[in-house]
C-alpha positions in Angstrom: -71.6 5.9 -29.6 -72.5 3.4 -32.5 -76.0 2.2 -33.0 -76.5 -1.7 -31.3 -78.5 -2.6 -34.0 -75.7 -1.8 -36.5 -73.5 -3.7 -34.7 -75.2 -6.4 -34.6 -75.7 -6.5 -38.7 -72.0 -6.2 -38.9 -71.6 -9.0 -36.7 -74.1 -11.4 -38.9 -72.2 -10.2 -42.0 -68.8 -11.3 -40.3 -70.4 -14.3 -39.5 -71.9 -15.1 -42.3 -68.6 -14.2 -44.5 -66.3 -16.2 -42.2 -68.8 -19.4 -42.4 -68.6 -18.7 -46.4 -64.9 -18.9 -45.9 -65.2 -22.2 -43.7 -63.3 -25.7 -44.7 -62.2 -28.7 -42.8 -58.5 -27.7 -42.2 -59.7 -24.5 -41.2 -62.0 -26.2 -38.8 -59.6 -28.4 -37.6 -56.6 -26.1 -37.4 -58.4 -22.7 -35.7 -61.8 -24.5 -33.8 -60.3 -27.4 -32.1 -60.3 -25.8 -28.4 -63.1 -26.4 -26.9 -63.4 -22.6 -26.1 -63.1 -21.5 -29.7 -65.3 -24.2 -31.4 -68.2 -22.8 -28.6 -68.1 -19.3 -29.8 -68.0 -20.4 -33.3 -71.3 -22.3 -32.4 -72.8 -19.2 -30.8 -71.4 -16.8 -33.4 -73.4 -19.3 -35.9 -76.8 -20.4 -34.1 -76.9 -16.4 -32.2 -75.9 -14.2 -35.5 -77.4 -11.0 -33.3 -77.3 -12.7 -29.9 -77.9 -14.9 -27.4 -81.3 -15.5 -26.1 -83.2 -17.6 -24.3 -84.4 -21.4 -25.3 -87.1 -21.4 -22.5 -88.7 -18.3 -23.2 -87.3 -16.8 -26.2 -86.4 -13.7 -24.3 -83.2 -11.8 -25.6 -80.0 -9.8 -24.1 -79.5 -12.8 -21.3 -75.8 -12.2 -19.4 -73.0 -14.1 -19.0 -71.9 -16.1 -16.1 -68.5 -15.5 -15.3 -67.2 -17.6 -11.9 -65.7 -15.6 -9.0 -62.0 -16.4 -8.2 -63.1 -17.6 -4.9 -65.9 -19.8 -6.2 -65.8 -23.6 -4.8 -68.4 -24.7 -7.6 -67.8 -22.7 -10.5 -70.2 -22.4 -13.7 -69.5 -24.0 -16.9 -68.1 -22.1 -19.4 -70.8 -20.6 -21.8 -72.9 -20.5 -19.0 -75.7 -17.6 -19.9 -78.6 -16.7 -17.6 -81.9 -15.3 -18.7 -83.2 -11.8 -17.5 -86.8 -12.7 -17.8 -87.4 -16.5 -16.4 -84.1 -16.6 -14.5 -82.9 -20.0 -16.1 -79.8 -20.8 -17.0 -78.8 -22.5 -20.4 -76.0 -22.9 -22.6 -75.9 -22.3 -26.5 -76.3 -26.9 -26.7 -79.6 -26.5 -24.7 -82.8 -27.3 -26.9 -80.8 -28.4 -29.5 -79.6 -32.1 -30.8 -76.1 -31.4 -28.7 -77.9 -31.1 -25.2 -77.1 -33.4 -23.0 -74.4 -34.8 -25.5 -70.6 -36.1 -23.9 -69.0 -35.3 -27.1 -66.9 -32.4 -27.6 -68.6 -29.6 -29.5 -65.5 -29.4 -32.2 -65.8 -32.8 -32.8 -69.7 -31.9 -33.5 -69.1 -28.7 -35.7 -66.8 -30.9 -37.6 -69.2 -34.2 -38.0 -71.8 -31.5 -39.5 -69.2 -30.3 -42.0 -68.8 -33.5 -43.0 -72.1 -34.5 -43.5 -73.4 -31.4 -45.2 -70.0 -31.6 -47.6 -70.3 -35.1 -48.9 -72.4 -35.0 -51.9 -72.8 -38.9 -52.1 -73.0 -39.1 -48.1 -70.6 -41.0 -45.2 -71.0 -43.7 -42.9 -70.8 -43.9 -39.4 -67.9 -45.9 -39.7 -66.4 -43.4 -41.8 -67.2 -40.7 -38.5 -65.5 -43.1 -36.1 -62.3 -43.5 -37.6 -62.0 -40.4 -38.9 -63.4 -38.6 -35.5 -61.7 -41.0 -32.6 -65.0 -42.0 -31.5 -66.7 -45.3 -30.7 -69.1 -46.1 -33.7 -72.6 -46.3 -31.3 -71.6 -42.5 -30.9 -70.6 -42.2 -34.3 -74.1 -43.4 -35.5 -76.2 -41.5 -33.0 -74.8 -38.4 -33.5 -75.4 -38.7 -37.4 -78.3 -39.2 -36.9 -79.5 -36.5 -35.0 -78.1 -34.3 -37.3 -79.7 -35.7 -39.8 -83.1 -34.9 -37.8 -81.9 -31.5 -37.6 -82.0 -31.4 -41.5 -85.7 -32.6 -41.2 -88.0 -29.5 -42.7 -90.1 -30.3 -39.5 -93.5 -28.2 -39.5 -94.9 -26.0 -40.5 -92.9 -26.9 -44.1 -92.7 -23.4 -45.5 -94.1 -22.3 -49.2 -95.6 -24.9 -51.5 -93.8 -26.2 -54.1 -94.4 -23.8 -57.9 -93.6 -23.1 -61.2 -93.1 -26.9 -62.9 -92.6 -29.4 -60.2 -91.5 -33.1 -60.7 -93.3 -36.0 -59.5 -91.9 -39.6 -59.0 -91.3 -42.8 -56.8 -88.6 -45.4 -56.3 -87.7 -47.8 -54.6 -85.0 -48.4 -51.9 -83.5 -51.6 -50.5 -82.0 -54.6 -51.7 -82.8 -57.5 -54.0 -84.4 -60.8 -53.0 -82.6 -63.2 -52.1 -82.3 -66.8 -52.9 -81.8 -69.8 -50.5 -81.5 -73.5 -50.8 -84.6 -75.8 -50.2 -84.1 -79.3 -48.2 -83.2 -80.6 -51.5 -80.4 -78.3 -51.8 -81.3 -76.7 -54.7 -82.1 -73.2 -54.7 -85.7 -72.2 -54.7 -87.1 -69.8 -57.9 -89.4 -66.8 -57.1 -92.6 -67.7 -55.4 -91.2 -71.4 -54.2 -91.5 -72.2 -50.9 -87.7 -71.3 -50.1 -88.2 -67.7 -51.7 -86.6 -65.5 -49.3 -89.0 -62.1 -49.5 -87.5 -60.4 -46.7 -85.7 -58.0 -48.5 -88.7 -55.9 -49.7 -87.7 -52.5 -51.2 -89.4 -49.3 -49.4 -91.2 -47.0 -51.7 -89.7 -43.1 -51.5 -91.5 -40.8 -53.3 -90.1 -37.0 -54.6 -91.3 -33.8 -54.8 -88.8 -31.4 -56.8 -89.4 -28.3 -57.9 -87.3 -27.6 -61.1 -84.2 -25.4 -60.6 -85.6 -25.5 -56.9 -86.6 -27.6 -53.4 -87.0 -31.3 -53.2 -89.3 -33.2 -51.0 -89.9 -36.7 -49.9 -91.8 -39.1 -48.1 -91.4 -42.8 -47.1 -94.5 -44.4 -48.0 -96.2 -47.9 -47.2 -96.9 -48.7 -50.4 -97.2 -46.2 -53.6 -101.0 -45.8 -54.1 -103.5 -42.9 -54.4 -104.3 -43.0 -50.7 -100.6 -42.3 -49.8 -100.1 -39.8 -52.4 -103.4 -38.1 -52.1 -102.2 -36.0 -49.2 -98.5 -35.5 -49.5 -99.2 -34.3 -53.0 -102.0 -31.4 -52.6 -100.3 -30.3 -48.9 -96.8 -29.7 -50.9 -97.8 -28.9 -54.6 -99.3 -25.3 -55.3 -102.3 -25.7 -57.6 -100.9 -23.1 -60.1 -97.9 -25.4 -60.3 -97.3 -27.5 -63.4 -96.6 -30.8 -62.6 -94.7 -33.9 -64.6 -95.2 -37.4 -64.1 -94.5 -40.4 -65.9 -97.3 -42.9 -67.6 -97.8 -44.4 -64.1 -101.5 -45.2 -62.9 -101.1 -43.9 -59.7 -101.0 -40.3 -60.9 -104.5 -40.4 -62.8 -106.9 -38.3 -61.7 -104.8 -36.7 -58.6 -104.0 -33.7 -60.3 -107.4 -31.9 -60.8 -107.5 -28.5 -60.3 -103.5 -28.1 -61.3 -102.6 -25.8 -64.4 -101.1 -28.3 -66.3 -100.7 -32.7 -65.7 -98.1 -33.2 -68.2 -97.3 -37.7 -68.8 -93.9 -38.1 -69.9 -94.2 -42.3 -71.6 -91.3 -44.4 -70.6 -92.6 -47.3 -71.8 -92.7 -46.2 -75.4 -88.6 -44.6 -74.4 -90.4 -41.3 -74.2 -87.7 -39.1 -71.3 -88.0 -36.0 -72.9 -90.7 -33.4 -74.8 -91.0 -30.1 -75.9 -94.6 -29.1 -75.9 -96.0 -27.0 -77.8 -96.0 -24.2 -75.6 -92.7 -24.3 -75.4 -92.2 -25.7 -71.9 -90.6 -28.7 -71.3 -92.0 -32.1 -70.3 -89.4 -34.5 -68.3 -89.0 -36.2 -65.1 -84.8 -36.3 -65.1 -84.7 -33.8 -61.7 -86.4 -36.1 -59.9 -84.3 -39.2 -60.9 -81.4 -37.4 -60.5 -82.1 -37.1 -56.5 -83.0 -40.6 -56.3 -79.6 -41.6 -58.4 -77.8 -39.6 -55.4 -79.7 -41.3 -52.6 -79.0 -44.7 -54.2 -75.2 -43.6 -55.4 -75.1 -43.2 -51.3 -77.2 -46.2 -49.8 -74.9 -48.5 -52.3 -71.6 -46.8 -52.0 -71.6 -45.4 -48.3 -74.5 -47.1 -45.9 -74.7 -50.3 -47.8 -77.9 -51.4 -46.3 -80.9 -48.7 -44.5 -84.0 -50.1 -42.6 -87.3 -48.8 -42.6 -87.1 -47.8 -39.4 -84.5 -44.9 -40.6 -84.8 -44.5 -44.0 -86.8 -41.1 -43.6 -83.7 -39.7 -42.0 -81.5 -40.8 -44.5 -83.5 -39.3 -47.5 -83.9 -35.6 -44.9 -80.1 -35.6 -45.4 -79.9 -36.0 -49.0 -83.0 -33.4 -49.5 -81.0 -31.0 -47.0 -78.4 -31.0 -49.3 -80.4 -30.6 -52.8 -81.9 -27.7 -51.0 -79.0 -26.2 -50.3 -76.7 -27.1 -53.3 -76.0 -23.5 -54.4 -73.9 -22.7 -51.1 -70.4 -23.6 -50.1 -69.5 -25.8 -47.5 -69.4 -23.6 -45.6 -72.6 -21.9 -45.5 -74.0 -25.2 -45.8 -72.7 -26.0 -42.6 -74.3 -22.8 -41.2 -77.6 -23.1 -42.2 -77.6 -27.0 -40.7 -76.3 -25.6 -37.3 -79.2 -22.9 -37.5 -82.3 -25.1 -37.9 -80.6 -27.4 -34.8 -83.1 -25.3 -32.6 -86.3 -26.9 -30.9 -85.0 -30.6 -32.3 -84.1 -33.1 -29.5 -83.3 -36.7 -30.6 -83.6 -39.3 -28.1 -84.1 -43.5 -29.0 -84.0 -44.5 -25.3 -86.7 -42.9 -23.0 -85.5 -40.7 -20.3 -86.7 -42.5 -16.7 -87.7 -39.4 -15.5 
């Protein structure tokens, strides 16, 4: 008689390998029934089993109809020992409640969490048979399952990289009654295309994190800064005046000068002084806003940059595994724009 637990380390190593394994004509080819692309959910979201969502209790049973049922139970349908419920491996996640097919969901994630530079929801519908509303929706609940949520985890260490930017596009002109076109300031100035300040977090050779601020200051900073920064972390800037006097109590502030074409320094302790992580994440987050989405609103610009960061985080993994670890944080993270009535 083999041990359980055993068996159940084999099965997260099988999992694990297969998901390594994973590709989109493997999904596609093996994981388009319905009944296959569900147990390659549970296989990934339950590595050593199913348990509950409403009470966290494990070793539930499966519901198998009776030949002679009149109404039976889904397929996947489990049932809890403890509180009796019944759930299925979509409930308490971002898929609950969701008309779309679960292969078509597996393969949306696979998508999203293999393109480096992003896709549309335009891209989704066509290449998914899907109506674009659906399309856009279900991006973008995965992209709140990418969210770090809370708590966040371990502060950022070792020599972490500071820096802002600024998303959106430029100002636009229009014509005045005259029919010439306005200059800056005028009273025809069209200032409705503001850009939204993101700021970074990166740890070097490690995590990024952001934030969509109101406007870069001290006050916005203040916090985001001393909740995600350890103070035994060396931290890089550039010459900017927002960053004076926030980092008291840090090893090391160390004020790389742009404005004198200052990118890089060796100090004399031999580290290095630079903020070119940080700008690197910001160069993919504009390579996709420009090349795939175009245009982002306020409104869901903090999802956008939780993709981008989900992938950063994550860059060291294949596809693949990629695509696991995105389907493993779905749990606990329900998505909805419209409230329900009841």
């Amino acid at each position: 008689m083999t041990n359980p637990a055993v068996g159940e380390n084999i099965r997260a190593m099988k999992t694990e390998c297969n998901a390594e394994e994973l590709n989109l004509i493997k999904l596609a080819k093996e994981y388009s029934d319905e009944d296959k692309a569900r147990e390659l959910l549970e296989s990934m979201r339950w590595p050593d089993g199913a348990s509950c969502p409403h009470c966290k209790a494990k070793e539930p049973y499966a519901l198998k109809p009776r030949a002679t049922s009149t109404r039976p139970g889904r397929k996947g349908l489990y049932k809890c020992r403890a509180c009796r419920k019944q759930f299925t491996v979509t409930v308490g996640t971002v898929f609950e409640d969701s008309h779309i097919p679960i292969s078509k969901w597996l393969m949306a994630i696979f998508i999203l969490c293999s393109s480096k530079k992003a896709v549309s929801a335009h891209q989704l519908h066509r290449m998914l048979d899907m109506t674009y509303k659906s399309a856009w929706f279900m991006a973008h609940r995965i992209r709140y399952a990418m969210s770090p949520g809370k708590p966040l985890g371990e502060m950022l260490k070792g020599t972490v990289e500071a820096d802002e930017t600024y998303v959106g596009g430029r100002p636009r002109f229009k014509n005045n009654a005259d029919g010439k076109r306005e200059k800056p300031g005028g009273t025809g100035y069209r200032c409705d295309t503001n850009k939204i300040p993101v700021v970074a977090l990166v740890e070097r050779d490690g995590n990024v994190r952001t934030k969509v601020v109101a406007n870069v200051n001290q006050d916005n900073l203040r916090d985001f800064l001393r909740s995600n920064i350890a103070r035994g972390a060396r931290v890089n800037t550039d010459q900017a005046a927002i960053y004076r006097n926030l980092f008291y109590g840090w090893t090391k502030h160390d004020v790389v000068n742009h404005s004198v074409k200052e990118y890089f320094r060796v100090n004399t302790d031999g580290t290095l002084a630079h903020t070119n992580t940080v700008e690197s994440f910001f160069s993919l987050i504009k390579r996709g806003i420009y090349g795939a989405f175009h245009h982002v609103s306020r409104q869901h610009l903090h999802r956008y940059c939780d993709e981008f960061a989900f992938r950063w985080n994550h860059r060291r993994t294949t596809d693949g595994a990629r695509m696991a670890k995105a389907v493993k944080v779905v749990e606990g993270k329900r998505l909805m724009y419209r409230k329900p009535k009841n």
